[in-house]
N, C-alpha and C positions, 0 to 999 in steps of 0.2 A: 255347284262345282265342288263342295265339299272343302271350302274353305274356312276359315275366320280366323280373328285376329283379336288380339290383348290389346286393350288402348286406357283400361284405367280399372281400378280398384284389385289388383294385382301386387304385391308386393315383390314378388318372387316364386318360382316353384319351391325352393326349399324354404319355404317360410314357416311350413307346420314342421319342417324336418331338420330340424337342430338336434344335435344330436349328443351324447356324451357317452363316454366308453364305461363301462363297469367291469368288474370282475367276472370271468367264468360264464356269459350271457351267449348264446346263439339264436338267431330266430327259426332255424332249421330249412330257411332258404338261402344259405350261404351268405347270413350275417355274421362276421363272427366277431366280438368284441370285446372280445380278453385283450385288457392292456398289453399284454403282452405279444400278441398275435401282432406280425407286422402288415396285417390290411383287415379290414373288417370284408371285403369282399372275397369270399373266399370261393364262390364260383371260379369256375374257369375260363379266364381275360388276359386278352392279350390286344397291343396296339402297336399301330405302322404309321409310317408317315411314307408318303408317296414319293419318287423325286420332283415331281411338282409343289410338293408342298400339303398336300390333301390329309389328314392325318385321320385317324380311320380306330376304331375302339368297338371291340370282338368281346363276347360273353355268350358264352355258352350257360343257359337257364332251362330249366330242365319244366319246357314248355312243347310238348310231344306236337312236332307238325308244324310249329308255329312260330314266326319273329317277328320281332317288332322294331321297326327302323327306324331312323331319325337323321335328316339330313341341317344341318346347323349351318347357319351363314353367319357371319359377323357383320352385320348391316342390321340399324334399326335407326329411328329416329335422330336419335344421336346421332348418325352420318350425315343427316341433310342441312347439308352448313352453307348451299348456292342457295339465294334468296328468291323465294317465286316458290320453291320445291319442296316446302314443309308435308310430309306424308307419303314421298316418293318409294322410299322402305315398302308401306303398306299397299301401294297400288303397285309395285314389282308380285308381291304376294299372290294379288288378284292377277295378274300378268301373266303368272307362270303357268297358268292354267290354260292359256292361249294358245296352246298348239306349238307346233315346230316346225323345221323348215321341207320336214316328211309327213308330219302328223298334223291333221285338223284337231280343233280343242276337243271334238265328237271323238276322234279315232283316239288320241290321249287318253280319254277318263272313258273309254270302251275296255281298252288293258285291264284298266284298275275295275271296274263292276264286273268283267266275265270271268275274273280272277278272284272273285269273291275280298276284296282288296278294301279293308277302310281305312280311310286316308284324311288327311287334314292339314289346314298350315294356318299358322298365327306370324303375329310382328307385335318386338315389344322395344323399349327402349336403344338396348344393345343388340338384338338377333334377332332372327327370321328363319323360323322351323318347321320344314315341311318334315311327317308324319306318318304314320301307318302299321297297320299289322297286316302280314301276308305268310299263306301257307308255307312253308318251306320249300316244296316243291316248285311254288311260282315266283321264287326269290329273284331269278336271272331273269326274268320279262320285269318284274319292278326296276330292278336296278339299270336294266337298258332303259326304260322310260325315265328315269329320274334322268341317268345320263344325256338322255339324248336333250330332254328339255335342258336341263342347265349348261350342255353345251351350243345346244342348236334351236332355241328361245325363235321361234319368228313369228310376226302376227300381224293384220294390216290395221290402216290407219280409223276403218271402221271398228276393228275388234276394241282399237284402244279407247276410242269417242264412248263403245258399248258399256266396256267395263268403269269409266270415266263417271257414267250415270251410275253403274249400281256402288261405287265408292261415295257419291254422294249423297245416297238414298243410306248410306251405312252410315253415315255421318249424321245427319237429319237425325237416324232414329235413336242413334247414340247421345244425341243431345234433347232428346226427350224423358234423359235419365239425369237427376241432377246430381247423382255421382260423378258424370261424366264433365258438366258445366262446374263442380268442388275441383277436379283434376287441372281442368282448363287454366281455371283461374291459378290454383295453386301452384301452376307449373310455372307460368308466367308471371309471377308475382315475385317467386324466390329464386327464378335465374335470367340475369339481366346479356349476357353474353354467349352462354352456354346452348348447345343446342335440343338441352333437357327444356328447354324453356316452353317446348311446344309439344306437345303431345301426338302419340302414335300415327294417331288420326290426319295428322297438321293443322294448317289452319281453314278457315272453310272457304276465304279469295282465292288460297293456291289451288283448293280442290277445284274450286269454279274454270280453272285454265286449262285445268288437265285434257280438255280435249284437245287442246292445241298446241299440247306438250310430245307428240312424236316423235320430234325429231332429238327432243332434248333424255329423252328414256332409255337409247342407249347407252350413253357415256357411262351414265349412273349404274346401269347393266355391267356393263367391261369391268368400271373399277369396283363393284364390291362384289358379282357373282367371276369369282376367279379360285382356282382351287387351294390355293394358299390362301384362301381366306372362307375353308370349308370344311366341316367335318363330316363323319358319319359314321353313325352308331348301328349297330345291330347288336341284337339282345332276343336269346331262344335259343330254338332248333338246329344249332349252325355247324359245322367244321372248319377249324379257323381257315386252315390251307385252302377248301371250296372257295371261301367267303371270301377271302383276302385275293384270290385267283379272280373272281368274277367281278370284284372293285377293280384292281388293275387293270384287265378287258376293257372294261366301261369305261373308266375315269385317268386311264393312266396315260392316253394321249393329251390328254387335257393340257394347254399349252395357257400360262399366264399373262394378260393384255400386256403393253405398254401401258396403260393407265396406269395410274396409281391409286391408294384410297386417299382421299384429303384430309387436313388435319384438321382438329377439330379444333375451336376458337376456347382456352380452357376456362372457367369462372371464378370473378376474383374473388376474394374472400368474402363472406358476407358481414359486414361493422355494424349493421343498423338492424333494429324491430321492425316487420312490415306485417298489417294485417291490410283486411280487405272487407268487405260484405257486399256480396251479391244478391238481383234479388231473383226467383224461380216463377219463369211465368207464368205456373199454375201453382193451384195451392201443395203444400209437401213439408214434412216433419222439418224444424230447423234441423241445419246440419252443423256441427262444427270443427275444422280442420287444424290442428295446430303440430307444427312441422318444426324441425331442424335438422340444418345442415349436419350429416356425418362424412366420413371415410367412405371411399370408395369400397367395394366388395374386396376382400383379400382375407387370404388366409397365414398372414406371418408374420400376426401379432393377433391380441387377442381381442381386439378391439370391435371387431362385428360380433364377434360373439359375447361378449358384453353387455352390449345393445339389445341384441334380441332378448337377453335374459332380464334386464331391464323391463323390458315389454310385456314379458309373460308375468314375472312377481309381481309389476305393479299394477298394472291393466288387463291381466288374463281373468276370465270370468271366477277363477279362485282369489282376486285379488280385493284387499279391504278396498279399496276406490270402488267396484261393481257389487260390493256387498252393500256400501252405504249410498249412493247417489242412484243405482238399478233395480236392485232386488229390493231395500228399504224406504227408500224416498220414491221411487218409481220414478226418477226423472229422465230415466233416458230407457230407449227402446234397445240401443245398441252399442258397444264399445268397441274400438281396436283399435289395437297399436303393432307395427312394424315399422320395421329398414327395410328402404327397396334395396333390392341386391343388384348394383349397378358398377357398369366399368370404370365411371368416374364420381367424384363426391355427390353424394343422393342425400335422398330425408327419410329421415326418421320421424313418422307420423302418431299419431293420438288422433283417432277421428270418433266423434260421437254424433247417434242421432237422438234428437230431444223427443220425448214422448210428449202426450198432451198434457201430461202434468207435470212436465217441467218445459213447458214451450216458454212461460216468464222468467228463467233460470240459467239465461245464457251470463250475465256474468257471474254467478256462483257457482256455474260448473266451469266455466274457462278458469277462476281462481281457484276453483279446483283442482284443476291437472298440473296448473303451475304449482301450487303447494305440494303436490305429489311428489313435483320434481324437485324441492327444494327438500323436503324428507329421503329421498334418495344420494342426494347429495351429501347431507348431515348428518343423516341416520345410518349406519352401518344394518345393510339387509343380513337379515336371519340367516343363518349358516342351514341350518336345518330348510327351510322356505326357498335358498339357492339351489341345495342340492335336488329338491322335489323339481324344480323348473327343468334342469336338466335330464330327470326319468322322465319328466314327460316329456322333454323334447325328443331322448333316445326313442322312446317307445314309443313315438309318433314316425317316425323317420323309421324303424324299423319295419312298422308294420305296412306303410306306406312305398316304403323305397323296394321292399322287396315282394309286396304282394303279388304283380304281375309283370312281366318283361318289358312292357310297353312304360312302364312306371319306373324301375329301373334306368332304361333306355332316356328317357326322361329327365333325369337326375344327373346320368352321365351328362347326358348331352347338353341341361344347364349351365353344370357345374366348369366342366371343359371350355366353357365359352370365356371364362373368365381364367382358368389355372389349368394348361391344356394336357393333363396327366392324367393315370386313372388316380394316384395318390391324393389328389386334393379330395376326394371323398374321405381320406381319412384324415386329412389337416384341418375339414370340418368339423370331425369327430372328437379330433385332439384339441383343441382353440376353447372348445365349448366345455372340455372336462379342467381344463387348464384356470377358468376363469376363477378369479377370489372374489372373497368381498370388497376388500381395497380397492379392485380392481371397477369393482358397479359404482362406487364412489365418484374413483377418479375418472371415469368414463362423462360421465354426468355433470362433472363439474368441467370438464374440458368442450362437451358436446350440449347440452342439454341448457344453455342459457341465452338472452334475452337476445344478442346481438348475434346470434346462428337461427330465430326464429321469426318462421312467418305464420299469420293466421289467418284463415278463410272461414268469413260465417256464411251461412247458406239460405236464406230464407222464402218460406212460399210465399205468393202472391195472397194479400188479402182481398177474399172475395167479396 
């Protein structure tokens, strides 16, 4: 069907794309990043908001014949706060591919292949992104098919039994990765209320009902595919006036449920240390997870972008922690560290996996990362070593965000989910140049200790 979905080792899409503004800098695909320039997107962009609510973000990218779309919902795991329904986000995803109350699921994804049409959709925490690059030419046959599914979604109670099975077959084989079973746990360990607690996926009893869930899929339907709670992006070939004319056509009767979205139950603080250890029912490199609470994603203050810089000095493959425990000691095969970039308070993770020469070394590398963080804390980072974090976050995100329209489109359409303006791509930009050293300090000593963190070890089964 041309689907899939995000359910874990994801941070964010703009995770490699942090970014900082320099002097006199363009990537010559309409980055432009003179401080003083008031957008780094210097393409040609323009955005509407519908009277229903739909809100709509136009760039013209000098991509001859070709755009790249991105239709954004504000529904992900995080929405499923009725008890039974952990994963409902994700099997909507699978759903949409079901045909319509004109279109068989055959006559649907026939559009999309005789139209030379690739297409995709994911679900992650906060959203649900269907996908695609299409000729210019066959813009207005996409756009009426996305329309007609997301206003006229029908499918019978076989189709849902159908898709029900290959959600759980998706599940199965996701937990034959024990990244996925480090997520699970991790997720469930550090949120006691919250509906972060369960993963994209859910849980695998609720998946077990789903066949006998029909009746209960549209509600869930109504209140979060509604057009005030929708975007979409195009990015390419476009004429704003065309573009924005054949969104209207499509999507401008769109009339918004009586449902509402429901609120979501928030997470209290966290006071207390929590680890864990799991064990993998086959053999597999130990893992190790250790997290804390931060900020939600937000751009007005400088406190994500903090974090991330945090990440890169002390745990980026330039950092002395991977020069002495990876490349010298060989004790670990892998290191990373990120903030998920989420709409309410997320973690900021450190995950390593142990090599076979340091498989005996799990608590000298856990006091490891702690000590890391107590040097960040006390130690004032190198001014020179901050500044490098950020050319290479610019120069990651430049070359990234503007290589292709669909990548762009991307970006936008991330970033929008959370701050729904084309400007927060530049409050990105500014956040990240903004940051001090003071500032990685006091980050670290507000976020970064013992009663904001939780730990997940990972280990394989001994054979």
């Amino acid at each position: 069907m041309g689907k899939s979905s995000l359910f874990f080792g994801v941070a964010s899409l703009g995770l490699c794309l942090l970014v900082a503004c320099t002097k006199n800098s363009t990537n010559g695909m309409g980055a432009n990043v003179n401080r003083a320039s008031k957008s780094i997107l210097t393409l040609p962009h323009q955005t509407a908001t519908l009277e229903n609510g739909l809100k709509v973000f136009l760039v013209k990218y000098p991509s001859t014949g070709v755009v790249a779309y991105q239709l954004g919902v504000r529904v992900g795991s995080r929405n499923e706060v009725e008890k039974g329904k952990s994963g409902f986000a994700h099997f909507f995803e699978h759903l949409m591919f079901r045909g319509t109350k004109t279109l068989s699921s055959q006559e649907f994804g026939a559009i999309y292949t005789e139209n030379g049409v690739s297409y995709n959709a994911w679900t992650w925490y906060d959203m649900t992104n269907y996908h695609g690059k299409v000729a210019s030419r066959y813009l207005d046959k996409i756009l009426a098919a996305e329309a007609d599914r997301f206003q006229n979604l029908d499918f019978s109670e076989a189709a849902l039994k159908a898709e029900a099975g290959a959600v759980m077959g998706e599940y199965l084989k996701s937990a034959s990765d024990p990244g996925f079973l480090m997520e699970e746990t991790m997720q469930e360990l550090a949120y006691k209320s919250h509906t972060y607690g369960h993963t994209t996926l859910g849980y695998k009893a609720d998946i077990e009902q789903y066949p006998n869930r029909y009746q209960d899929v549209w509600p869930f339907f109504k209140r979060y595919y509604r057009p005030s709670n929708v975007r979409i992006v195009l990015v390419g070939d476009i004429e704003f006036d065309k573009a924005l004319e054949l969104i209207r056509a499509n999507f401008g009767a769109w009339e918004n449920p009586a449902e509402l979205p429901q609120e979501v139950t928030p997470e209290s603080e966290q006071n207390d240390e929590r680890s864990k250890a799991v064990e993998f029912p086959s053999a597999t490199p130990t893992r190790i997870a250790i997290a804390h609470k931060v900020p939600a994603f937000g751009t007005k203050d400088v406190e994500n972008a903090a974090l991330k810089l945090i990440a890169d000095v002390y745990f980026s493959e330039t950092s002395e922690f991977q020069k002495i425990y990876r490349f010298e000691k060989g004790w670990l095969d892998s290191v990373s560290a990120f903030p998920f970039e989420t709409v309410d308070p997320g973690l900021w993770k450190v995950e390593l996996v142990l090599s076979e020469a340091g498989k005996d070394k799990e608590a000298e590398l856990k006091q490891a990362v702690l000590d890391e963080m107590e040097k960040i804390k006390n130690s004032p980072v190198d001014t020179a070593e901050l500044t490098s974090a950020k050319m290479r976050a610019r120069n990651a995100a430049l070359t990234q965000w503007f290589s292709a329209p669909d990548s762009l489109a991307g970006q936008i359409n991330w970033y929008t989910n959370f701050e729904a303006d084309f400007e927060v791509l530049d409050r990105v930009f500014q956040r990240i140049d903004e940051v001090q050293p003071s500032d990685v300090a006091a980050f670290a000593k507000k976020y970064l200790v013992n009663t904001k963190r939780t730990t997940v070890t990972l280990r394989g089964k001994v054979q």
